[in-house]
Wavefront OBJ file of the C-alpha trace (Angstrom):
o trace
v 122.478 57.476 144.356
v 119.300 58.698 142.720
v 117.938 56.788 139.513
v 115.662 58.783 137.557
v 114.675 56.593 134.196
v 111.988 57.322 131.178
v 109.431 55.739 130.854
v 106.317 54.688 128.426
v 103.703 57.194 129.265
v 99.911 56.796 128.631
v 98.168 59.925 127.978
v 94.940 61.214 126.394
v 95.289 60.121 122.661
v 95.748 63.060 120.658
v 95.360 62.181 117.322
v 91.598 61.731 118.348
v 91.043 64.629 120.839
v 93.788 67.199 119.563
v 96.666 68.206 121.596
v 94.614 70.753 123.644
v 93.690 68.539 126.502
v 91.863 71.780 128.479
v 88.583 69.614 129.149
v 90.256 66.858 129.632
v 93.027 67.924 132.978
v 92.166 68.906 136.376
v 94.611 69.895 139.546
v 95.967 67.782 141.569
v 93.209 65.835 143.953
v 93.927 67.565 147.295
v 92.967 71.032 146.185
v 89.790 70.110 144.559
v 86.467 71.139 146.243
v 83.219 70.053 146.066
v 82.022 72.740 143.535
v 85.050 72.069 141.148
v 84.823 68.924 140.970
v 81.281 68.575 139.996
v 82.399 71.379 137.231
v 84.785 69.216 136.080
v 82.864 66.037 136.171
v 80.625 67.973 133.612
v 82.883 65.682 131.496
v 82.501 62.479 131.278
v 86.069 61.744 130.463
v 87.444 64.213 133.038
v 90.904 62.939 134.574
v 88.968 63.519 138.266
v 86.477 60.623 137.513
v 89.721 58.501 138.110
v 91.828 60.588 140.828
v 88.884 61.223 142.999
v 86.592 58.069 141.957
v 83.342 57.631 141.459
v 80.214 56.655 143.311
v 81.796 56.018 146.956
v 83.024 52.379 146.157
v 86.769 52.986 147.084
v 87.772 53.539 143.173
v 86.131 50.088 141.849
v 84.351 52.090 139.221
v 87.608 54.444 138.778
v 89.581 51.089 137.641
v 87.068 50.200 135.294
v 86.609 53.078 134.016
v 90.459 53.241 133.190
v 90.351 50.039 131.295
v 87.435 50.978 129.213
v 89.165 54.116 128.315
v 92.113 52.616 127.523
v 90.386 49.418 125.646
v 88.417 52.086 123.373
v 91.540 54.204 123.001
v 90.578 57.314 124.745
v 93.777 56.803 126.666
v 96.769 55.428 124.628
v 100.559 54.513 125.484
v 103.804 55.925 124.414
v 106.172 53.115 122.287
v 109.117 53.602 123.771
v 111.143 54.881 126.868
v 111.192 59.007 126.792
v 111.361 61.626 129.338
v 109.330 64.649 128.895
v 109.508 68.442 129.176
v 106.574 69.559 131.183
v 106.277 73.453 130.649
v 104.345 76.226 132.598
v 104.085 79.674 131.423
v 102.528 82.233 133.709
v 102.717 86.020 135.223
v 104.848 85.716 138.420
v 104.083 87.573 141.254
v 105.555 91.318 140.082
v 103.409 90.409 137.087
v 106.173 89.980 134.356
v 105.644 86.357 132.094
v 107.624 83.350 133.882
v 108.322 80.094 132.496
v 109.091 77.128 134.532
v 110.286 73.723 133.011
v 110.855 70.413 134.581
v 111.681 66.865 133.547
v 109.006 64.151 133.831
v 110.474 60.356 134.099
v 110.143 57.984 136.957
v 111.884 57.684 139.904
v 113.824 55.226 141.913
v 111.660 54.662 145.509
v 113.866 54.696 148.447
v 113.102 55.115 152.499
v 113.602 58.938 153.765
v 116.347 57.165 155.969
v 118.983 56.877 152.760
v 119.029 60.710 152.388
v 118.424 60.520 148.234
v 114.693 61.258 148.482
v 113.930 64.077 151.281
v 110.890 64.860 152.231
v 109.808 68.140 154.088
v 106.089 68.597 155.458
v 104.000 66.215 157.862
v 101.122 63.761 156.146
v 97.871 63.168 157.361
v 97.145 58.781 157.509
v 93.575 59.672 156.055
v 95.008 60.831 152.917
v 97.461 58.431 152.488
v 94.519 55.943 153.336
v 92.448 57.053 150.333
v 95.647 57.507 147.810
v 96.234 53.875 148.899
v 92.860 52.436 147.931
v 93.233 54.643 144.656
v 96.605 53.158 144.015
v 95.638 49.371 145.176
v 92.359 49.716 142.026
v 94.479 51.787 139.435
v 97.811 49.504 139.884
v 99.486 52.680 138.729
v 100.619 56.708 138.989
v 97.557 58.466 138.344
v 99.586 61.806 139.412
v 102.662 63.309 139.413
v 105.100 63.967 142.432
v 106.468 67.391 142.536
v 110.575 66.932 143.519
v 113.657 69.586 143.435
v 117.249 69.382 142.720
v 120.078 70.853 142.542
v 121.975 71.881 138.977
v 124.813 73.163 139.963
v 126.550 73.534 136.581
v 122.936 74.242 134.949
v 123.420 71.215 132.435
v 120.049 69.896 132.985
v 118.642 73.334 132.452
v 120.294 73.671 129.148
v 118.999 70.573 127.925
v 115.220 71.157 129.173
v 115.845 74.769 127.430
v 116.459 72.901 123.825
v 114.213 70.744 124.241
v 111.412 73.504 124.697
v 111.947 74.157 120.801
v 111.043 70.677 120.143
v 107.164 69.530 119.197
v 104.627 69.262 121.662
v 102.729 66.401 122.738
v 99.629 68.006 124.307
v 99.122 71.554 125.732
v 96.117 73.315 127.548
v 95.207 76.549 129.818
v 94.275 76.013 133.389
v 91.704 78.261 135.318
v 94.086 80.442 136.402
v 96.179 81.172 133.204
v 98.726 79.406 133.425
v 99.964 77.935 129.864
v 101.002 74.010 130.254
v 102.694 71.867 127.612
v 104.716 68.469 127.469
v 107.387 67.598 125.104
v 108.598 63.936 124.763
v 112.578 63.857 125.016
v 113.054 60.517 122.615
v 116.609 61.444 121.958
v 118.365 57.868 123.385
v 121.829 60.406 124.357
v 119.789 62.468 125.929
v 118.226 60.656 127.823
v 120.862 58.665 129.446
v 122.789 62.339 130.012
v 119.887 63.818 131.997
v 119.753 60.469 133.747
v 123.350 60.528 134.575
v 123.307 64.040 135.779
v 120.311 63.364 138.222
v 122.283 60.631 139.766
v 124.433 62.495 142.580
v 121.271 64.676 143.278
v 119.470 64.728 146.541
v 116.044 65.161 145.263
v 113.627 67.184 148.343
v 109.414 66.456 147.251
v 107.765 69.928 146.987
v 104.796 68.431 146.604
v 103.333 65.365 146.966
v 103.899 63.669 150.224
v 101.258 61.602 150.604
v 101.602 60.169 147.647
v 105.238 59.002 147.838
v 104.541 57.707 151.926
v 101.779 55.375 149.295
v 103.882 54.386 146.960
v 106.701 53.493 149.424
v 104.076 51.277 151.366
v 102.772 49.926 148.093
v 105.989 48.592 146.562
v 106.656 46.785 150.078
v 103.186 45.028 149.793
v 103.623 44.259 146.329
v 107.339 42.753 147.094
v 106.419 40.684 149.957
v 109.916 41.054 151.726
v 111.434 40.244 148.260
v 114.354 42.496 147.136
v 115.345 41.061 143.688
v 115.179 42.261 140.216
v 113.301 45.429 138.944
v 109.377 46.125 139.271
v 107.065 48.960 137.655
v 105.724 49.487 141.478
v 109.799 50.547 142.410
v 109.641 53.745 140.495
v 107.330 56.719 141.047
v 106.203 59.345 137.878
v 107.621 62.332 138.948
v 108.194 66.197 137.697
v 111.342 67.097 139.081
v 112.360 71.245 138.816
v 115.949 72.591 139.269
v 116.258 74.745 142.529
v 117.737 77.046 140.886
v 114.821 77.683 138.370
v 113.498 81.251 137.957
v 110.034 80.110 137.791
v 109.905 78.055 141.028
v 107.866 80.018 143.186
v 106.695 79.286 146.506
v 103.503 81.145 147.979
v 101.923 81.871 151.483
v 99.371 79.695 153.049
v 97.372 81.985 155.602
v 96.012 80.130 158.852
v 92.288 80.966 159.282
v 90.458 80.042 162.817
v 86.818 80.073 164.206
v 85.005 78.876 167.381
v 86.441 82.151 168.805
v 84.067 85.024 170.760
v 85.047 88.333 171.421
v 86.183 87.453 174.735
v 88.678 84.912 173.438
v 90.169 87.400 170.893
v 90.688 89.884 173.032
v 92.275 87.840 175.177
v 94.449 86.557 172.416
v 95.216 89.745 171.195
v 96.723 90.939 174.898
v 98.597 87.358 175.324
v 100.405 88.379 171.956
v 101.475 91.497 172.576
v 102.802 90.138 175.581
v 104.696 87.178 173.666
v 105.828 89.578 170.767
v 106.747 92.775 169.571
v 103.238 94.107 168.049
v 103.195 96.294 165.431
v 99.518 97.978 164.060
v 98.321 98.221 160.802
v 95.022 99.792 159.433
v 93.575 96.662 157.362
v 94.266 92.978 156.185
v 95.762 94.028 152.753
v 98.525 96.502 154.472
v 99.170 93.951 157.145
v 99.573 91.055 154.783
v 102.113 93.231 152.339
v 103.908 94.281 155.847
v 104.425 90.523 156.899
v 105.652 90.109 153.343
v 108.511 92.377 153.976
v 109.297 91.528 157.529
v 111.930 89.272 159.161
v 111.897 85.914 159.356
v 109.734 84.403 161.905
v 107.140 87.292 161.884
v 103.102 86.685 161.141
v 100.282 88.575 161.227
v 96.766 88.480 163.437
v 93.896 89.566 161.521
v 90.720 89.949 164.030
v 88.305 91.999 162.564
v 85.769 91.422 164.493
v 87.687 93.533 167.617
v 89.601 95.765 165.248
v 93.024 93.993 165.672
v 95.153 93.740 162.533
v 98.535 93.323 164.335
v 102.184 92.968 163.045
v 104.195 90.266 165.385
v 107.715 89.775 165.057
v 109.908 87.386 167.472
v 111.386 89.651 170.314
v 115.135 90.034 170.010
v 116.846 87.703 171.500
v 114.565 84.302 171.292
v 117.265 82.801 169.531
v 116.593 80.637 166.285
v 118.034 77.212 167.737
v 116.586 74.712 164.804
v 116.055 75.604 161.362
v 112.508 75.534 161.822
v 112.859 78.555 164.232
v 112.821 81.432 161.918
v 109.899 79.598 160.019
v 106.735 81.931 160.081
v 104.510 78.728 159.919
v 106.523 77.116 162.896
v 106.726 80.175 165.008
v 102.778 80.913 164.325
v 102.377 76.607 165.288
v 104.240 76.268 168.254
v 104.149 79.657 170.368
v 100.077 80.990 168.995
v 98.266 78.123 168.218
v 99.440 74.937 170.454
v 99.712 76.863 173.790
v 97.549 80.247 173.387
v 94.645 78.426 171.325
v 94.583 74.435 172.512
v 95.737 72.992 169.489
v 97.131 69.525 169.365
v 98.911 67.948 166.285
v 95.071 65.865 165.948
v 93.045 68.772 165.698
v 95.358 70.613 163.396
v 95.805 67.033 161.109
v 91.620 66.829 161.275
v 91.495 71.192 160.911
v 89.110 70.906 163.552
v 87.794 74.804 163.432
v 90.914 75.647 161.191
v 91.528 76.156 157.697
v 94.670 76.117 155.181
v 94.195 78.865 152.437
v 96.472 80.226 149.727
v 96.979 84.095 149.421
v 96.061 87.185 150.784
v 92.397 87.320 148.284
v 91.309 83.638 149.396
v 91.784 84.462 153.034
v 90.378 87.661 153.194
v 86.953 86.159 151.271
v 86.735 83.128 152.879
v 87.008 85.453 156.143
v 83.866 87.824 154.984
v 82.447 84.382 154.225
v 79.571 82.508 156.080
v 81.866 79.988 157.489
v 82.582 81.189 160.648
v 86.116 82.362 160.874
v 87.123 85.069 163.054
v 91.042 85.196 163.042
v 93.133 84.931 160.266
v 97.205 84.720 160.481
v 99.383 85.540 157.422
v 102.558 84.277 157.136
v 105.756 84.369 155.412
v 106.475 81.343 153.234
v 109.890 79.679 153.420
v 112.368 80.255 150.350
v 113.252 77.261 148.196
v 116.811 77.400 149.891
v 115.462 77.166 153.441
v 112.869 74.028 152.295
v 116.049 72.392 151.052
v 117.854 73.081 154.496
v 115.432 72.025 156.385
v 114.728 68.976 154.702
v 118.068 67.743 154.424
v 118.373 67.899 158.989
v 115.611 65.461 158.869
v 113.311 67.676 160.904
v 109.675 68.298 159.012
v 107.418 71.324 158.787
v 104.086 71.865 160.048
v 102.036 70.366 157.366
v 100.524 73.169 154.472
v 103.783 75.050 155.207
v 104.528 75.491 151.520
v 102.567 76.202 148.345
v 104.392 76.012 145.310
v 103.165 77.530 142.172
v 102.119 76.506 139.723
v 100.326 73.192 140.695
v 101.479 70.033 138.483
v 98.270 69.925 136.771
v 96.854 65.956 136.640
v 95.525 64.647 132.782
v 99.510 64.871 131.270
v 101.037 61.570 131.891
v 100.051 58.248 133.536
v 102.478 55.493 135.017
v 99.992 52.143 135.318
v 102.129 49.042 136.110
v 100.377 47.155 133.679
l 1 2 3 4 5 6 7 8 9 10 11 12 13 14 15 16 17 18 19 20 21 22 23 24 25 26 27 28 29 30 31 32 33 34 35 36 37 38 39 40 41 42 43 44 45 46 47 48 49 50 51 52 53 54 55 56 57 58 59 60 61 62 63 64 65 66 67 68 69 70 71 72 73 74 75 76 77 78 79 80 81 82 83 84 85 86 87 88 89 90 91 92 93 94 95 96 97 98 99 100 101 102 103 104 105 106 107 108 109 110 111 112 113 114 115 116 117 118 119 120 121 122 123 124 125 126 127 128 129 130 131 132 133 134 135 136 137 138 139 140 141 142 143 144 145 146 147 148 149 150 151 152 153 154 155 156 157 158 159 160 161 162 163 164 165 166 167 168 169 170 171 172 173 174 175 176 177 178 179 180 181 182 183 184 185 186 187 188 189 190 191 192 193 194 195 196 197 198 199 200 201 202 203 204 205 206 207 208 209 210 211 212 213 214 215 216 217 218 219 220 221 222 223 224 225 226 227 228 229 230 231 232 233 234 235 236 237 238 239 240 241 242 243 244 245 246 247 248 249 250 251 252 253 254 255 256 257 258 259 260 261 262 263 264 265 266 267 268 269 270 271 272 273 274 275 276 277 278 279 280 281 282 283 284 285 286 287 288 289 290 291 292 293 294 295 296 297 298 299 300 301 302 303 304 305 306 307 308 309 310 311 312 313 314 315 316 317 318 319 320 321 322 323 324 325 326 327 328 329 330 331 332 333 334 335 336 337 338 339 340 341 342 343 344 345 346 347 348 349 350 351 352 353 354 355 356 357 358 359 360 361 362 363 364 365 366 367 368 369 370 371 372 373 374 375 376 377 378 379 380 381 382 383 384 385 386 387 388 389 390 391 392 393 394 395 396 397 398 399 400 401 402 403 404 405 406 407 408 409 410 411 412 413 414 415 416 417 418
């Protein structure tokens, strides 16, 4: 049974700063560069000088830091258990205005083994290493998980949808346009509703893996083998999103490799026509909208260099015998980049002459780029419903399979512990 509870937030104070917190917020740590981050260390009260430290001293400053903020009020603390609305407007994909809502509270912590809490991608130990030393100086959520349910009788969509008309707490515009706000659900009926509603749910992280494998090995440090009574450490802060929500949108993330010559891509261009059906297009843009609308499993090979920009679909027959089979990402893993290019699970963990990249524009610059990168291979990302089935077999995707968006922007809430 899932237990998802409210909780006293602590938050930028408001009353002193305003309730646009735009200078204050930043994304989520693992998508922050170098040259972002020093932008957004431009201020000195910047939510990063806490999620990514300070200094290199393994967050010592970030924890002191947090206390003086909080001592001089910069930061301040709800009175009183609440959930809250977190709100994202944006222009989806065809370009009309979208509006996705989800509940922030905290919840329950429980092993993958139980089947409440699913998870669905691969970690990497380096970044659970460094959320770990964050988490072990903070004693607290810094960040939000991203999780999904299910609504099947779209109560807890109803109730997020009245309590958008209610008064915000804090609002801003991230770099990408995207509108956020959060909305404190006080209401005491409410409340125990939404959490009663959550409680059959099998809730599948979207985003934030790392960070729940952390917590989980946190709260057994913390309990020392002990398993009695009820501890800040047992819960997680979490934004949790209805399946079913018409702003949940999941976008591509492009594989992009280097250390190739000419020889090598020619090479790999002849092994894949071999392996697949190989269909040509004239440039990166009409391949990338062609794997867009092709079956599941297919991918594209961009190799500009050698003037390959190939379609590749599964030949009929290969059978889909898992439900990662008729992923993109997993076809793309296991059949190109393990056995035609060398990879091993290491390299790919370490993206030893690989990269991860979001959309068609990001792949095709960072491929006219100085860094090197000779092949790119666009792929197909899963639906919401076939995240949810494969999570729920216990099998896990190639990591950077799935890119939800909007990001859960960090600089809303807090959990600390103390």
């Amino acid at each position: 049974m899932a237990r998802v509870v409210p909780f006293e937030a602590v938050h930028y104070n408001t009353h002193r700063f305003g309730q646009d917190l735009t200078r204050f917020v930043a994304p989520p740590y693992d998508v922050i560069d170098a040259v972002l981050e020093r932008k957004l260390k431009e201020d000195r009260l910047n939510i990063t000088y806490i999620t990514l430290g300070d200094e290199g001293d393994s967050y010592a400053t970030a924890a002191k830091r947090l206390r003086r903020w909080r001592n001089d009020e910069v930061l301040v603390k709800d009175e009183g258990r609440r959930f809250y609305l977190y709100e994202q407007m944006f222009q989806g994909p065809d370009g009309r205005p979208t509006v996705r809502s989800g509940l922030v509270g905290l919840v329950r912590l429980e092993e993958f083994s139980k089947g409440i809490v699913l998870p669905h991608e691969k970690t990497m130990p380096k970044h659970k290493a460094d959320r770990m030393a964050l988490m072990q100086a903070v004693e607290g959520d810094t960040e939000q998980i991203f999780m999904l349910y299910e609504d099947p009788t779209g109560e807890m969509e109803r109730i997020l949808g009245e309590a958008r008309k209610r008064g915000e707490l804090l609002r801003f515009i991230d770099t990408e346009g995207v509108h956020h706000r959060i909305i404190p659900i006080e209401d005491q009926a409410t409340v125990a509703r939404m959490t009663a509603l959550l409680e059959p749910a099998k809730l599948l992280i979207a985003d934030g893996h790392h960070r729940y494998e952390t917590s989980l090995e946190y709260r057994d440090r913390a309990r020392g083998g002990r398993t009695d009574g009820d501890l800040p450490c047992d819960y997680v802060m979490t934004t949790l999103v209805s399946s079913g929500n018409p702003g949940l949108i999941v976008l591509p993330t492009h594989r992009l490799v280097k250390g190739l010559d000419d020889g090598r891509m020619r090479a790999l261009e002849a092994r894949l026509r071999e392996r697949f059906d190989a269909e040509e297009h004239g440039d990166a843009d009409g391949l990338a909208r062609a794997v867009e609308r092709s079956p599941a499993g297919s991918f594209g090979a961009w190799m500009p260099a050698i003037g390959a920009a190939l379609l590749l679909r599964p030949r009929t027959g290969a059978g889909t015998a898992g439900p990662l089979d008729g992923l993109s990402v997993h076809v793309l893993q296991e059949q190109v980049l393990k056995p035609l290019l060398g990879y091993t699970d290491a390299m790919l963990d370490g993206k030893v002459d690989i990269d991860f990249v979001k959309g068609t524009g990001l792949a095709k610059a960072a491929m006219m780029a100085e860094d090197g990168f000779q092949a790119c291979f666009f792929v197909k990302p899963p639906t919401v419903r076939e995240v949810m089935a494969v999570a729920e077999t216990g099998v896990k995707m190639p990591q950077k399979s799935t890119y939800f968006y909007p990001k859960i922007w960090s600089g809303t809430l807090l959990h600390l512990f103390g």
